[in-house]
mmCIF file of the N, C-alpha and C atoms, coordinates in Angstrom:
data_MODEL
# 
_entry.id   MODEL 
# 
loop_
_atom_site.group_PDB 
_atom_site.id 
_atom_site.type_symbol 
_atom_site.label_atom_id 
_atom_site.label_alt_id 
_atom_site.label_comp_id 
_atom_site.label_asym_id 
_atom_site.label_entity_id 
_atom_site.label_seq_id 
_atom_site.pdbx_PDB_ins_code 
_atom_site.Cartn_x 
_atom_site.Cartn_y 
_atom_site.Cartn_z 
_atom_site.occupancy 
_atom_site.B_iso_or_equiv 
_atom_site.pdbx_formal_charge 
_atom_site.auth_seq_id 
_atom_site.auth_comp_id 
_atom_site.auth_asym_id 
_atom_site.auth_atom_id 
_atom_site.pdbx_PDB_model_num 
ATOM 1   N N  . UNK A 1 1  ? 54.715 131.818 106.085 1.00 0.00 ? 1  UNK A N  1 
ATOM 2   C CA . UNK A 1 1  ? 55.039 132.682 107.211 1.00 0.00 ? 1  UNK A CA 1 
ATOM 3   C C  . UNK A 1 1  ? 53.927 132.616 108.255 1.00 0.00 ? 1  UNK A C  1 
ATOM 4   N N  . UNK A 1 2  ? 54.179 132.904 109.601 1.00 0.00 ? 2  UNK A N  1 
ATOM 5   C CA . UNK A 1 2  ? 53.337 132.709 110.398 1.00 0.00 ? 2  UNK A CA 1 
ATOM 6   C C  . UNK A 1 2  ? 52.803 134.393 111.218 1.00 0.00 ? 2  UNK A C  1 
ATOM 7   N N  . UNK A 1 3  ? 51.864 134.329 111.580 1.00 0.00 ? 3  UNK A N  1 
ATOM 8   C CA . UNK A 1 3  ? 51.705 135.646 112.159 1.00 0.00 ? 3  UNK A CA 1 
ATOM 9   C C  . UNK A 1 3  ? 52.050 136.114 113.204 1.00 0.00 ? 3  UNK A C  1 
ATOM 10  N N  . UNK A 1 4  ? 52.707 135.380 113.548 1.00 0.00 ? 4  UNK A N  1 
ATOM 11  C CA . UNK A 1 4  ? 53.535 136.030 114.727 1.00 0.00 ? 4  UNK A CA 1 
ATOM 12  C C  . UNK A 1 4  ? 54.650 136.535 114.926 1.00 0.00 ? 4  UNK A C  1 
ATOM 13  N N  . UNK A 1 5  ? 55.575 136.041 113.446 1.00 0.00 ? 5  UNK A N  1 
ATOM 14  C CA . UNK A 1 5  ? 56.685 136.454 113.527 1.00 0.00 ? 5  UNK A CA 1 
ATOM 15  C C  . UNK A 1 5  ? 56.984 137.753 112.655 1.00 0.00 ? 5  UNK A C  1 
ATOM 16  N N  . UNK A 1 6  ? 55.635 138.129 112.260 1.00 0.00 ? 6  UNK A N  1 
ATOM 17  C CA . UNK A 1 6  ? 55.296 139.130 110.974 1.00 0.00 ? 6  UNK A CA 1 
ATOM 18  C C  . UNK A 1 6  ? 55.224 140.508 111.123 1.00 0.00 ? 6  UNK A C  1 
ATOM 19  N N  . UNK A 1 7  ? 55.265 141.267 112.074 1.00 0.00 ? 7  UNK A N  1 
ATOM 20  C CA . UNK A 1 7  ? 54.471 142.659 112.323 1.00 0.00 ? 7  UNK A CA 1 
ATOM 21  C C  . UNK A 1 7  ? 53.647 143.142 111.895 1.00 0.00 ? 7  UNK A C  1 
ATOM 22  N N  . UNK A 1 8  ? 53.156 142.660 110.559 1.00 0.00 ? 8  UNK A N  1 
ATOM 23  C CA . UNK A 1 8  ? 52.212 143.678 109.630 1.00 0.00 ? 8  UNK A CA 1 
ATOM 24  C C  . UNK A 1 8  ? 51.017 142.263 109.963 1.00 0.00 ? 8  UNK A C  1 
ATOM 25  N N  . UNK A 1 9  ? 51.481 140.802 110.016 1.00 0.00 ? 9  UNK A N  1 
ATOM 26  C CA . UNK A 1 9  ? 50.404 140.484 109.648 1.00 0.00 ? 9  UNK A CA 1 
ATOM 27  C C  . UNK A 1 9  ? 49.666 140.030 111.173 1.00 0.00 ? 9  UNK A C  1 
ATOM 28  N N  . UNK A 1 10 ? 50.522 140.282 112.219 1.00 0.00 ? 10 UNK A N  1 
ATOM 29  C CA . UNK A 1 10 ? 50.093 140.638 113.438 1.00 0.00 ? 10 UNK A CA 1 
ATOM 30  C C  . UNK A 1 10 ? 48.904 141.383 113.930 1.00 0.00 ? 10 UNK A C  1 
ATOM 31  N N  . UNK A 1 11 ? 49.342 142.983 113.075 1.00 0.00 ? 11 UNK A N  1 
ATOM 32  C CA . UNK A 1 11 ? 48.613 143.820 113.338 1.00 0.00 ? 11 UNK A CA 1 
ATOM 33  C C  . UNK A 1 11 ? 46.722 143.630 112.716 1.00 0.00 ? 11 UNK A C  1 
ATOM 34  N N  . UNK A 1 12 ? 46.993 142.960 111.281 1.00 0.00 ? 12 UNK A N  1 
ATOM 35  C CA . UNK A 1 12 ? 46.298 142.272 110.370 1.00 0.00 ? 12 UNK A CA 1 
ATOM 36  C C  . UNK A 1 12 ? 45.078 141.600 111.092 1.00 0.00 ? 12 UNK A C  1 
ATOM 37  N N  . UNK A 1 13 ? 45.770 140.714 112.068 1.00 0.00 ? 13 UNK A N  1 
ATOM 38  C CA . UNK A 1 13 ? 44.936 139.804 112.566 1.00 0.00 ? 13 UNK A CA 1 
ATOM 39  C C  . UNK A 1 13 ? 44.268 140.053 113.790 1.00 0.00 ? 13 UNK A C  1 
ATOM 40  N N  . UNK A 1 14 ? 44.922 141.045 114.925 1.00 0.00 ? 14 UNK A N  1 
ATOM 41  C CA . UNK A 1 14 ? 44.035 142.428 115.822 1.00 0.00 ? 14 UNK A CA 1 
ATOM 42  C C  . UNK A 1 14 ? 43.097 142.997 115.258 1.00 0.00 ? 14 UNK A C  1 
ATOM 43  N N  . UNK A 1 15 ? 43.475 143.414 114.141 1.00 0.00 ? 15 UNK A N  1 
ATOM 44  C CA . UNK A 1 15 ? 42.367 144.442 113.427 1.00 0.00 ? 15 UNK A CA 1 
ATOM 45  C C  . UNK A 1 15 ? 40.916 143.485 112.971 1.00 0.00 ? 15 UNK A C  1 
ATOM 46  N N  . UNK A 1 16 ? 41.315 142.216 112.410 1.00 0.00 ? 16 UNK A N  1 
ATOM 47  C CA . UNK A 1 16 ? 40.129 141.773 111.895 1.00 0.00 ? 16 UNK A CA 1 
ATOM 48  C C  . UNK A 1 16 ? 39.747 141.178 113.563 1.00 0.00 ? 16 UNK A C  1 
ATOM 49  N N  . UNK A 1 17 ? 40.249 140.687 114.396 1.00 0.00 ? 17 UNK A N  1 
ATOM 50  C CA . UNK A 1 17 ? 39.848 140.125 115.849 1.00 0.00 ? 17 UNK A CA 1 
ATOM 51  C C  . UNK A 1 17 ? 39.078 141.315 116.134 1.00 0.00 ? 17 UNK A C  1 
ATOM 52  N N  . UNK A 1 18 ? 39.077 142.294 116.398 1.00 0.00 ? 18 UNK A N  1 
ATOM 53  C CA . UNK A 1 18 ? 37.953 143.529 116.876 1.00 0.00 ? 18 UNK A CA 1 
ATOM 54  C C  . UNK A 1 18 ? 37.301 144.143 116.112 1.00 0.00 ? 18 UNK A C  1 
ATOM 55  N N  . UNK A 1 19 ? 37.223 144.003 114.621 1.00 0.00 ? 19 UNK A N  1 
ATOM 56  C CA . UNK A 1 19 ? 36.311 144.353 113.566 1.00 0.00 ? 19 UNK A CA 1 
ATOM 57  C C  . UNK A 1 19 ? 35.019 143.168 114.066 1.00 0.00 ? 19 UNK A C  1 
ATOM 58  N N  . UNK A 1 20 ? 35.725 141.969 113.639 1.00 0.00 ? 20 UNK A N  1 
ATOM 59  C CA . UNK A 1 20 ? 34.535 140.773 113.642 1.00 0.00 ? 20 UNK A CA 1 
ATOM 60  C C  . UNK A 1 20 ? 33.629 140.560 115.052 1.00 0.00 ? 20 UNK A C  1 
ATOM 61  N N  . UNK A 1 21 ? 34.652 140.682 116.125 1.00 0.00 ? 21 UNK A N  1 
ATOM 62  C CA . UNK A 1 21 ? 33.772 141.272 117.801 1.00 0.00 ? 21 UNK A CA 1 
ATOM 63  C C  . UNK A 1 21 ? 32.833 142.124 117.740 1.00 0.00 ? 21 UNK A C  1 
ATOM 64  N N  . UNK A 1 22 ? 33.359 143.162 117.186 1.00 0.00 ? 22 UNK A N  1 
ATOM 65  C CA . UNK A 1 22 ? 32.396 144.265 117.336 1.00 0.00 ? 22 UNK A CA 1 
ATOM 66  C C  . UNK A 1 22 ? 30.990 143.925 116.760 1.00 0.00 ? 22 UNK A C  1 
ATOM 67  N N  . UNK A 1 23 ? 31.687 143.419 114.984 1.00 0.00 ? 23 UNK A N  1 
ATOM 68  C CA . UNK A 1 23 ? 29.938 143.000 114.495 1.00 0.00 ? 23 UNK A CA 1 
ATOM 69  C C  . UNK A 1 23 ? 29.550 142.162 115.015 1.00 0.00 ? 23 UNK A C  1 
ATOM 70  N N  . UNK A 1 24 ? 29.945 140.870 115.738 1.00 0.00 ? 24 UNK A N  1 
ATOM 71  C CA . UNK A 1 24 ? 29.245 140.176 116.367 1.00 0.00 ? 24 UNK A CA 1 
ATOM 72  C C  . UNK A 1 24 ? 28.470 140.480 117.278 1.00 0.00 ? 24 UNK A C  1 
ATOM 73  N N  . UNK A 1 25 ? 28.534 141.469 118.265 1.00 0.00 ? 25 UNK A N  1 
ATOM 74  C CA . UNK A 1 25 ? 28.319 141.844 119.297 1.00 0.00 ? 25 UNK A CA 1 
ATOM 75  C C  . UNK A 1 25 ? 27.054 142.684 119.025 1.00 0.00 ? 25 UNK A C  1 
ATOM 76  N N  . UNK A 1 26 ? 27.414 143.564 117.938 1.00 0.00 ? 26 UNK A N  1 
ATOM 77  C CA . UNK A 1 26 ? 25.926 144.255 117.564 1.00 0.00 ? 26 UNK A CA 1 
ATOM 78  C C  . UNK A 1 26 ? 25.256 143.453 116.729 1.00 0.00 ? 26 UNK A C  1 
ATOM 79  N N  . UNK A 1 27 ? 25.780 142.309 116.129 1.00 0.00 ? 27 UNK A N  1 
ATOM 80  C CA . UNK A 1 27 ? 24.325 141.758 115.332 1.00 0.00 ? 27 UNK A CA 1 
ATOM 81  C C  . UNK A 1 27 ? 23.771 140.692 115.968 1.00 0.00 ? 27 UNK A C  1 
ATOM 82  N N  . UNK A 1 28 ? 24.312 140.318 117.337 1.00 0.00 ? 28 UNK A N  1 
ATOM 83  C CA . UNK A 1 28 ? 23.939 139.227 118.466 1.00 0.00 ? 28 UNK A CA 1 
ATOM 84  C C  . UNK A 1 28 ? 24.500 139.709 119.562 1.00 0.00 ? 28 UNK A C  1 
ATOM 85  N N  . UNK A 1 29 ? 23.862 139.747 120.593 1.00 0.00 ? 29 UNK A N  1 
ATOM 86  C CA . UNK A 1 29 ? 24.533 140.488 121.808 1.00 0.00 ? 29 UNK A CA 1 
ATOM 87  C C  . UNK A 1 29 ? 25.141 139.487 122.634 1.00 0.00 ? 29 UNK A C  1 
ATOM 88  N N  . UNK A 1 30 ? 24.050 138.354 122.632 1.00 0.00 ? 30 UNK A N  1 
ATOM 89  C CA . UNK A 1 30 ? 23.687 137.369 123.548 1.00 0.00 ? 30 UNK A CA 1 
ATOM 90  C C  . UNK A 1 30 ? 25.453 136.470 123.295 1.00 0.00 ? 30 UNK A C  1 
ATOM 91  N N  . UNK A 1 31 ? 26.393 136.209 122.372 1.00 0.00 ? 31 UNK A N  1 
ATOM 92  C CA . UNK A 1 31 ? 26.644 135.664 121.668 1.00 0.00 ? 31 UNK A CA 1 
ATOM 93  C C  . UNK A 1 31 ? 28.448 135.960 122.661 1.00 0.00 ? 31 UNK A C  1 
ATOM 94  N N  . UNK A 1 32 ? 28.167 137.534 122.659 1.00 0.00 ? 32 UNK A N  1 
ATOM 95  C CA . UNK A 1 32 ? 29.955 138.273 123.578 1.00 0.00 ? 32 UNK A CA 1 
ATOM 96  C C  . UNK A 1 32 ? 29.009 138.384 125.174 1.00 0.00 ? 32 UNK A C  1 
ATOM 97  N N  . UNK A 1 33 ? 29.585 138.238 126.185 1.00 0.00 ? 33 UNK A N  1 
ATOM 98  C CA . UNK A 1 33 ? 28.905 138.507 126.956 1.00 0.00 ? 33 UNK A CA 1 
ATOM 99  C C  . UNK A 1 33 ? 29.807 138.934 127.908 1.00 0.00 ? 33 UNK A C  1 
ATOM 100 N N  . UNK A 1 34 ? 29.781 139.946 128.429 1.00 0.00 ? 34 UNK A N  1 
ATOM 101 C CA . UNK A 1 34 ? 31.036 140.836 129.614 1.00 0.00 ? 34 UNK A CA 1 
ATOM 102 C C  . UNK A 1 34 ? 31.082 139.872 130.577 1.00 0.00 ? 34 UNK A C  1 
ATOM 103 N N  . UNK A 1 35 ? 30.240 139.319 131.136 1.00 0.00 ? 35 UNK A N  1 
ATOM 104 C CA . UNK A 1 35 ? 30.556 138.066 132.658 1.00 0.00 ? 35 UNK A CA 1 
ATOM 105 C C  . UNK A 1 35 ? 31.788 137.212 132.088 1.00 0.00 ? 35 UNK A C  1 
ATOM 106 N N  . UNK A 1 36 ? 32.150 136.849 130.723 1.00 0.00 ? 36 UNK A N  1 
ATOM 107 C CA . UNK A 1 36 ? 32.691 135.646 130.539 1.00 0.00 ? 36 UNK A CA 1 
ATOM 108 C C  . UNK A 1 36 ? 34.235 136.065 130.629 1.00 0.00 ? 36 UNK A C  1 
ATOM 109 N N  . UNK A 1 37 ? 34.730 134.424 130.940 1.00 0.00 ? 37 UNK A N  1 
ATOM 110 C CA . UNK A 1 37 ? 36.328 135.129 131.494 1.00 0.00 ? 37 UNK A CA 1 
ATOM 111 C C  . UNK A 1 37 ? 37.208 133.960 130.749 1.00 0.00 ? 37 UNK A C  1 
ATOM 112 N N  . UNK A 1 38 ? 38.517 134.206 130.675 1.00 0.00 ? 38 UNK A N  1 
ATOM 113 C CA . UNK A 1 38 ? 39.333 133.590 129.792 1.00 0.00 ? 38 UNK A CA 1 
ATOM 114 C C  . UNK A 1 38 ? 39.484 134.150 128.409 1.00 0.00 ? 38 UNK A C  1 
ATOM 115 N N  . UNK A 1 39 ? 39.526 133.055 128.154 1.00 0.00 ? 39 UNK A N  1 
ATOM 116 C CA . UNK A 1 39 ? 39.400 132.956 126.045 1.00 0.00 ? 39 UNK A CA 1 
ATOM 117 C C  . UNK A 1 39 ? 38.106 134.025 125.641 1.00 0.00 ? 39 UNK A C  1 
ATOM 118 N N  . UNK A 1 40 ? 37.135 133.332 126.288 1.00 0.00 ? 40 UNK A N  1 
ATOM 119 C CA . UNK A 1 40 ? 35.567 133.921 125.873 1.00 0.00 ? 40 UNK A CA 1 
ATOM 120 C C  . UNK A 1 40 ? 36.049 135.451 125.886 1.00 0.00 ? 40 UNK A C  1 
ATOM 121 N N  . UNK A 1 41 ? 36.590 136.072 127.667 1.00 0.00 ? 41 UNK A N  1 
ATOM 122 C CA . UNK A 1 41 ? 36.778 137.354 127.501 1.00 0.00 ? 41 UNK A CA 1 
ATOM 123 C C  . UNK A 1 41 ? 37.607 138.219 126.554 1.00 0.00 ? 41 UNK A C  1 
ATOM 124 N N  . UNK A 1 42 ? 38.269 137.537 125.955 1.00 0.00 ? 42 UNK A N  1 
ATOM 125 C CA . UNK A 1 42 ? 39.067 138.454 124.738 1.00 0.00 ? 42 UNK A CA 1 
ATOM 126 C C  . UNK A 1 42 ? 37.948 139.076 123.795 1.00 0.00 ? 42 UNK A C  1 
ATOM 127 N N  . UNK A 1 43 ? 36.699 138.314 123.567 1.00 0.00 ? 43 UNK A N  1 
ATOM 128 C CA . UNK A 1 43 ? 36.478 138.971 122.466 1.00 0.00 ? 43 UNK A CA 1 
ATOM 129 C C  . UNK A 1 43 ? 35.653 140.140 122.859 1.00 0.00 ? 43 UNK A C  1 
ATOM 130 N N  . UNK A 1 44 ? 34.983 139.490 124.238 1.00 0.00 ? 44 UNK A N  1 
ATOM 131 C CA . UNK A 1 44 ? 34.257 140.988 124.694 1.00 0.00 ? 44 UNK A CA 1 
ATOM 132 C C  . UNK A 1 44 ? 35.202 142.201 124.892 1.00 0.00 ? 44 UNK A C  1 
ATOM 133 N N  . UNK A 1 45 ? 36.267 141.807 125.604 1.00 0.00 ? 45 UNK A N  1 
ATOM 134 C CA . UNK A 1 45 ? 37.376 143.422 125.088 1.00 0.00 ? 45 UNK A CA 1 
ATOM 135 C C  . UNK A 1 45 ? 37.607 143.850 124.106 1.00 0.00 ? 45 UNK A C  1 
ATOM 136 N N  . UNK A 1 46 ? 37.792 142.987 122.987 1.00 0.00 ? 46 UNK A N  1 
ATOM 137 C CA . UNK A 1 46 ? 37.778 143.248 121.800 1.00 0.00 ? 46 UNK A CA 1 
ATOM 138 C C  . UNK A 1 46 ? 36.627 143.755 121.116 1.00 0.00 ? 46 UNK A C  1 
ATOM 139 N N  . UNK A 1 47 ? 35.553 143.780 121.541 1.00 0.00 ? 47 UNK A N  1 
ATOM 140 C CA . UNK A 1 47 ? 34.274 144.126 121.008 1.00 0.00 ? 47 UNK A CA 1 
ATOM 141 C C  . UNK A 1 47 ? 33.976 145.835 121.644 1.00 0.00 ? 47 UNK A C  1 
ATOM 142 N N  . UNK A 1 48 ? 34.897 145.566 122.466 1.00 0.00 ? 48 UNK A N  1 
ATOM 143 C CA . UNK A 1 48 ? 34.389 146.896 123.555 1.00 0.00 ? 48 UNK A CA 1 
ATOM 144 C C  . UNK A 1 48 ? 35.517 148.099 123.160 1.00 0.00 ? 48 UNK A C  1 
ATOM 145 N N  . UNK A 1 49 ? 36.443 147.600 122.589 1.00 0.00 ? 49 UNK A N  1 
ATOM 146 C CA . UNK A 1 49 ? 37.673 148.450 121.790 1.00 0.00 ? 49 UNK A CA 1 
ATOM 147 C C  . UNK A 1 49 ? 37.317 149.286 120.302 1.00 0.00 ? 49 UNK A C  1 
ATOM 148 N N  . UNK A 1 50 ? 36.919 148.134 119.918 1.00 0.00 ? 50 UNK A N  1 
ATOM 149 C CA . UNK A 1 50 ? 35.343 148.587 118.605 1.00 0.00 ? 50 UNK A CA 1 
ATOM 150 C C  . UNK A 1 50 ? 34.432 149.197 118.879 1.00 0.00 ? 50 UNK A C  1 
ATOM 151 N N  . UNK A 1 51 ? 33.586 149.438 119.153 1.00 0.00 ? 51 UNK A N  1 
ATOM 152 C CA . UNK A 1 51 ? 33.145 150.214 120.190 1.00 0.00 ? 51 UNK A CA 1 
ATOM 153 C C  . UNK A 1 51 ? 33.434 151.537 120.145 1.00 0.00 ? 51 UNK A C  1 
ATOM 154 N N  . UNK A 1 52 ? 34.390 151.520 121.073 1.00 0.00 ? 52 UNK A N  1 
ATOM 155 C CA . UNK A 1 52 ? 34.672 152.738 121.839 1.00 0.00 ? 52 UNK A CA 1 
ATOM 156 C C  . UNK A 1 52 ? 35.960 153.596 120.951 1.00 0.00 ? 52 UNK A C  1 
ATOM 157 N N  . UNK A 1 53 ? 36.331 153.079 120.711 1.00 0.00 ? 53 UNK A N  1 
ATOM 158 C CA . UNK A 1 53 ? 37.360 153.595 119.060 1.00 0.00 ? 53 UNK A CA 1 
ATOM 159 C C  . UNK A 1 53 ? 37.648 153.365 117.799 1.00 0.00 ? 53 UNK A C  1 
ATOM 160 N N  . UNK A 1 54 ? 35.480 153.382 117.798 1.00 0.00 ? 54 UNK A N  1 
ATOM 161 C CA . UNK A 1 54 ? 35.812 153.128 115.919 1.00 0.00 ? 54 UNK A CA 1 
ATOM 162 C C  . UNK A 1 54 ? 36.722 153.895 115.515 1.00 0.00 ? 54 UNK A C  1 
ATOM 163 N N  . UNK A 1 55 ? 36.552 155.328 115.263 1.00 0.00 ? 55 UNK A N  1 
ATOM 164 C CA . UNK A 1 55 ? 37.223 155.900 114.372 1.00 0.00 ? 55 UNK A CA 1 
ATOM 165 C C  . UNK A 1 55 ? 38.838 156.035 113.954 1.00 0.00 ? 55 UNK A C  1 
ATOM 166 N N  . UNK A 1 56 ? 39.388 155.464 115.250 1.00 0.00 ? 56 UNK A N  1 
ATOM 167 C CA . UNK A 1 56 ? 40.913 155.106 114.960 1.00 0.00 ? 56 UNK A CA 1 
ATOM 168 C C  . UNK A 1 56 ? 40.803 153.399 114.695 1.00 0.00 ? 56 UNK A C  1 
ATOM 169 N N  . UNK A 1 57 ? 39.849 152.453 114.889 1.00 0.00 ? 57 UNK A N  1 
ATOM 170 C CA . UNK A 1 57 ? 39.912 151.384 114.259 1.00 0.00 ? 57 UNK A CA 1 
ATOM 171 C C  . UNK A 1 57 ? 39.407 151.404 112.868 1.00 0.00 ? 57 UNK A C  1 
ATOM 172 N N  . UNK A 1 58 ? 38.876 152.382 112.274 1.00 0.00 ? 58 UNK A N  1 
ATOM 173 C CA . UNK A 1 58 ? 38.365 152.687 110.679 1.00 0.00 ? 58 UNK A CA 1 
ATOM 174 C C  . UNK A 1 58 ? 39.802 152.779 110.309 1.00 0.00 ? 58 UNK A C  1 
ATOM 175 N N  . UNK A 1 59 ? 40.281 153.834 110.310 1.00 0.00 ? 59 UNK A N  1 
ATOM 176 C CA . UNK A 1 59 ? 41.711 154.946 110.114 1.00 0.00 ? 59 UNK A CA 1 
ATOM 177 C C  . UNK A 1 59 ? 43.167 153.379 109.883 1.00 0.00 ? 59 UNK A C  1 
ATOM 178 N N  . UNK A 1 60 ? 42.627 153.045 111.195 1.00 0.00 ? 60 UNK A N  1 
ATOM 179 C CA . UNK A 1 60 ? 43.813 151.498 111.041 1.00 0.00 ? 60 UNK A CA 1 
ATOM 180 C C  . UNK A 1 60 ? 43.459 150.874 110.035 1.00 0.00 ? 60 UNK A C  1 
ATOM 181 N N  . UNK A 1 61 ? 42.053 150.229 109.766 1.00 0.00 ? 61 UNK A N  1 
ATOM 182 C CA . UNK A 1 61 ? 41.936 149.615 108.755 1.00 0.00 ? 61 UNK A CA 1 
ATOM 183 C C  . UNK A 1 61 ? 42.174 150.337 107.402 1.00 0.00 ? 61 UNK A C  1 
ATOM 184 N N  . UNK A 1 62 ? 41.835 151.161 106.725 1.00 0.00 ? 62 UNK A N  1 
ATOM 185 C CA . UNK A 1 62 ? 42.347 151.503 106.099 1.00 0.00 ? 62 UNK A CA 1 
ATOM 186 C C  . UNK A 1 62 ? 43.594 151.866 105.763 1.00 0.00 ? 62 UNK A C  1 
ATOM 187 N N  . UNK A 1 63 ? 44.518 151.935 106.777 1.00 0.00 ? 63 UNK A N  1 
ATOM 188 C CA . UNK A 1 63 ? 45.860 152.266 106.845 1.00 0.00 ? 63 UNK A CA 1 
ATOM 189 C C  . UNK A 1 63 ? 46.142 151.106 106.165 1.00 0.00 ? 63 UNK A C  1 
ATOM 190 N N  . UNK A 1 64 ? 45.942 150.228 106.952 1.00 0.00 ? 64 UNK A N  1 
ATOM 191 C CA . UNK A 1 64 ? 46.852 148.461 106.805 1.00 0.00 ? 64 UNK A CA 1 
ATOM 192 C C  . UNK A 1 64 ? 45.986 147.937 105.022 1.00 0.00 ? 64 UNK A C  1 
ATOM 193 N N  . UNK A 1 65 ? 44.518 148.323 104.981 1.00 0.00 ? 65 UNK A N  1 
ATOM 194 C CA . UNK A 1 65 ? 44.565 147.853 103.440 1.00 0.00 ? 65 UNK A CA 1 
ATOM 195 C C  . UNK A 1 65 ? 45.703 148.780 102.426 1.00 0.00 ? 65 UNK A C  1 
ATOM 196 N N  . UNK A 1 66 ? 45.398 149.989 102.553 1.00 0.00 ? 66 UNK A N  1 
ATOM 197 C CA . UNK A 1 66 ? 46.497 150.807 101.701 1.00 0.00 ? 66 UNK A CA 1 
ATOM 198 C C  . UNK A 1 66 ? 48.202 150.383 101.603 1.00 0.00 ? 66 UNK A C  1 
ATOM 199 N N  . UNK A 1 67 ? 48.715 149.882 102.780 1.00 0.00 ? 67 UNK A N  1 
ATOM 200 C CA . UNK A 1 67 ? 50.077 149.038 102.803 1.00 0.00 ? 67 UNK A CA 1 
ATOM 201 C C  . UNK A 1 67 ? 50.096 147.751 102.184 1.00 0.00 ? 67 UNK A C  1 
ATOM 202 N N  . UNK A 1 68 ? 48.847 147.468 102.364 1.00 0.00 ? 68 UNK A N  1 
ATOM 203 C CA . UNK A 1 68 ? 48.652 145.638 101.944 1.00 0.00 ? 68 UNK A CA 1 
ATOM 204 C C  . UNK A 1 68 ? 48.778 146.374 99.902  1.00 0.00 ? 68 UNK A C  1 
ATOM 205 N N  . UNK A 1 69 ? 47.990 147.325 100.000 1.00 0.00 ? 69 UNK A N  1 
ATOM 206 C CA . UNK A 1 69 ? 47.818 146.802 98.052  1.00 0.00 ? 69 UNK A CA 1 
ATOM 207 C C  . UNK A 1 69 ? 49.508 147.694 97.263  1.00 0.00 ? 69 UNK A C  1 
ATOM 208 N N  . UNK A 1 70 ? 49.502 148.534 98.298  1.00 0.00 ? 70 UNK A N  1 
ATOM 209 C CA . UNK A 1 70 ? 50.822 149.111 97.850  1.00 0.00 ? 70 UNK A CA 1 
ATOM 210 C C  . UNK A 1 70 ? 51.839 148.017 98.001  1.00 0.00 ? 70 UNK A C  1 
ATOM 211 N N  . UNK A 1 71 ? 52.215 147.819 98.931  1.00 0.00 ? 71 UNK A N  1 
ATOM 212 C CA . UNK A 1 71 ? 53.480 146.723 99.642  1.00 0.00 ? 71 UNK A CA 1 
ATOM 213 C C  . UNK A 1 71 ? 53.238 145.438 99.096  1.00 0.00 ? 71 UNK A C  1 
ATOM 214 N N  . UNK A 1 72 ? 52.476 145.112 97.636  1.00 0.00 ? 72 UNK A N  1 
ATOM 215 C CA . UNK A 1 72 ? 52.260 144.017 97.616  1.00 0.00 ? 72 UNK A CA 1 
ATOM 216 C C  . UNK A 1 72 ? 53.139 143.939 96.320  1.00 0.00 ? 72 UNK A C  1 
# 
């Protein structure tokens, strides 16, 4: 199956895209950089979404592991 045609594993792959931004971003700054545009800029939004709403990106992640071990 592919993730695009999936909903769950869609969401799956957002969640780890702005988990892994975010740590990147705080354990190298130099690495996301807000000037950059295109491709590059996804991850700085994505880093900046982390950020600014951990606590509903915690809440998601845990949501989606709890479906993953149940729904499995």
């Amino acid at each position: 199956k592919s993730a695009l045609f999936n909903f769950q594993s869609l969401l799956l792959v957002f969640l780890l895209l702005i988990c892994t931004s975010t740590y990147v971003r705080g354990a190298a700054p130099g690495l996301i950089d807000r000037k950059k545009s295109g491709f590059l800029g996804v991850f700085f939004k994505c880093a900046r979404i982390g950020e600014r709403l951990s606590p509903y990106v915690s809440l998601a992640c845990i949501a989606m592991a709890v479906t993953i071990m149940v729904g499995t």
